[in-house]
N, C-alpha and C positions, 0 to 999 in steps of 0.2 A: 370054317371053324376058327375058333381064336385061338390065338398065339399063347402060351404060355408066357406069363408077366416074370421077367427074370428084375431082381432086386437092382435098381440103380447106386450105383456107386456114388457119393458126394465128393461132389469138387473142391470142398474144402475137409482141412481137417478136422478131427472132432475140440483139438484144443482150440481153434480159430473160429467156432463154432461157438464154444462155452464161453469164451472169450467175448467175442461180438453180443451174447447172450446176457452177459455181466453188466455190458456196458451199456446194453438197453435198459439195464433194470436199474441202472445208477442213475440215471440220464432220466426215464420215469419217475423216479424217487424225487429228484428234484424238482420237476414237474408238480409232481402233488403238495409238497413243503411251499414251492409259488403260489399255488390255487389255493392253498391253506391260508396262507399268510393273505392274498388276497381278500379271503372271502370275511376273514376277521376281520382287515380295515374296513373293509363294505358295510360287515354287521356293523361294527363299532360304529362310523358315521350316521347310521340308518339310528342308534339309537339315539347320538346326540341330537341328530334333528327331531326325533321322536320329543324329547323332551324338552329339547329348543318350544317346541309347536303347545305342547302341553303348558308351559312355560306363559307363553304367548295366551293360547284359551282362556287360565288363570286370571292374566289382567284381564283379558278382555271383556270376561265372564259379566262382571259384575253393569258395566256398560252396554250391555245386549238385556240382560234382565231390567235395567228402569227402561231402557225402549222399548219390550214388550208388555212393560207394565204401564208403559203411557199409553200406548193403545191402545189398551183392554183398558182402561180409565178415561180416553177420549170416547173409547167405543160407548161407555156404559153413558159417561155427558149425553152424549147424542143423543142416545134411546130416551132418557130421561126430557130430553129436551123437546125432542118429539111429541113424547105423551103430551105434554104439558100445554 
């Protein structure tokens, strides 16, 4: 048969206790204010380059569209040249 479970006493006290308690919770606190402050530089970065790249697209755009238009204009020479 089992033993009746008598209440364990704590080795520390209850103010050593609240105490160590506090101190996790200050010590977490700071913790999340770094991961914060982190995740902001992160974002922040993510979007300069975001627009850096858009920035970039922008010029480049215009020089990717006459080389798709030369090809589709070479493409059409050729057919034509064919028929012919």
């Amino acid at each position: 048969m089992a033993e009746p479970s008598t209440p364990k006493t704590p080795q520390r006290s209850p103010d050593a206790i609240v105490k160590d308690i506090t101190t996790e919770r200050e010590a977490l606190q700071k913790s999340f204010d770094t991961l914060g402050a982190d995740l902001s530089e992160a974002a922040d970065a993510a979007r300069q380059k975001a627009d850096e790249r858009k920035a970039q697209a922008k010029r480049a755009a215009p020089y990717a569209g006459g080389a798709v238009l030369a090809a589709i204009l070479g493409g059409v020479l050729l057919r034509r040249r064919r028929r012919s």
